[in-house]
C-alpha positions as CSV (number, residue, x, y, z in Angstrom):
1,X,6.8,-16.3,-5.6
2,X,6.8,-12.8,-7.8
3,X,4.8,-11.3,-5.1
4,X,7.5,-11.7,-2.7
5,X,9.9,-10.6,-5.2
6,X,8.2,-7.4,-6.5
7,X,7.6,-6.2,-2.9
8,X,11.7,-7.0,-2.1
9,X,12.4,-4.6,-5.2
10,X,9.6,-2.0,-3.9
11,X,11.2,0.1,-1.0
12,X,8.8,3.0,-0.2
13,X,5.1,4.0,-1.1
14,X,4.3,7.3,-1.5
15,X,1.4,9.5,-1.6
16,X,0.2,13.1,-0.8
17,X,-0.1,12.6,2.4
18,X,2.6,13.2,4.8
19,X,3.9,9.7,6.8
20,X,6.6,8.7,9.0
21,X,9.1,6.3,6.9
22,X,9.0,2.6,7.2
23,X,10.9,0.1,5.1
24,X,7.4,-2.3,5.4
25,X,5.5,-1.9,2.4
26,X,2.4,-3.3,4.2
27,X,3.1,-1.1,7.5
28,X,3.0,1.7,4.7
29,X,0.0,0.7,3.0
30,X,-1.9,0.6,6.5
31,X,-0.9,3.6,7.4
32,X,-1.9,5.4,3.4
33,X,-5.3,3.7,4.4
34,X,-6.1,5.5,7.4
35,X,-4.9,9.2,6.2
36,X,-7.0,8.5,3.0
37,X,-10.3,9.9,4.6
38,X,-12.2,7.3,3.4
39,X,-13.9,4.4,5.8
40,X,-13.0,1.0,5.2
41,X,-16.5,0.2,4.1
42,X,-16.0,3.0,1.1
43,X,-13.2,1.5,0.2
44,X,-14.4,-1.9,-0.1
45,X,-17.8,-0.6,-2.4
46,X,-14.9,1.2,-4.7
47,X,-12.6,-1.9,-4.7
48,X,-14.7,-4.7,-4.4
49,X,-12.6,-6.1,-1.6
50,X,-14.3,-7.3,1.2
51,X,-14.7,-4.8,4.4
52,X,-13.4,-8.2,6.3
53,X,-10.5,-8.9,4.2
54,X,-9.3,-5.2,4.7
55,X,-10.1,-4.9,8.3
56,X,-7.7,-8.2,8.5
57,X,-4.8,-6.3,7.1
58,X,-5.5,-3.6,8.7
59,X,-5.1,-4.8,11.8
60,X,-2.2,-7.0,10.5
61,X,-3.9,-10.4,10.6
62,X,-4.0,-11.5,6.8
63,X,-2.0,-9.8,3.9
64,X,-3.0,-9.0,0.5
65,X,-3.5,-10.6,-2.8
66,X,-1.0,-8.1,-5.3
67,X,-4.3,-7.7,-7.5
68,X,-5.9,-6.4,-4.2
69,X,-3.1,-4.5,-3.7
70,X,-3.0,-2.7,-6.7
71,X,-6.9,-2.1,-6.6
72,X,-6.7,-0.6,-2.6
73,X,-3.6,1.9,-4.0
74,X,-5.9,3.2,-6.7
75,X,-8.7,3.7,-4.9
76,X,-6.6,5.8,-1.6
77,X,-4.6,7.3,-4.6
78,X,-1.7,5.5,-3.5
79,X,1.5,4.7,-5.7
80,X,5.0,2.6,-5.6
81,X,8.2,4.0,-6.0
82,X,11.3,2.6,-5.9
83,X,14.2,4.6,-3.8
84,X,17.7,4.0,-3.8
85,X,20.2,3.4,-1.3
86,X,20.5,7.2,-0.9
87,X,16.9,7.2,0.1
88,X,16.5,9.3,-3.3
89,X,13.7,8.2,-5.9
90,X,15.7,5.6,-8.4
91,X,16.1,7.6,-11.4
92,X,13.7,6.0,-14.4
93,X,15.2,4.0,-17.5
């Protein structure tokens, strides 16, 4: 599936917040959702995701479409970027 494959290529997520490191891009995402400030319910009015389909990955019971995805990382001002093996951001071609 591309999903799978464009997540294997994605190593970190990154946003203003500060966050301990994980190598899950999911773990990550949950984690940029509750230092957003907003409630889950906001985020669904802005996103149009369902409050019950985010509370399920949230709480790590369901994943996420990659169009839900990119709509939840725009809305908690979220963004993917790709590190390399020196934990450094890739440089960009």
């Amino acid at each position: 599936m591309i999903c799978i494959a464009i997540l294997a290529i994605l190593l970190s997520i990154r946003y203003d917040s500060s966050m301990a490191r994980s190598t899950l891009l999911s773990d990550q995402l949950r984690q940029a959702i509750q230092d957003c400030g907003k409630t889950r319910y906001r985020i669904s009015i802005e996103t149009g995701i369902a409050e019950s389909i985010l509370s399920r990955f949230v709480h790590g019971r369901a994943g996420l479409s990659l169009a839900n995805v990119d709509k939840l990382c725009q809305c908690i001002g979220a963004g993917l970027v790709h590190y390399s093996k020196a934990g450094k951001p890739a440089k960009r071609r």
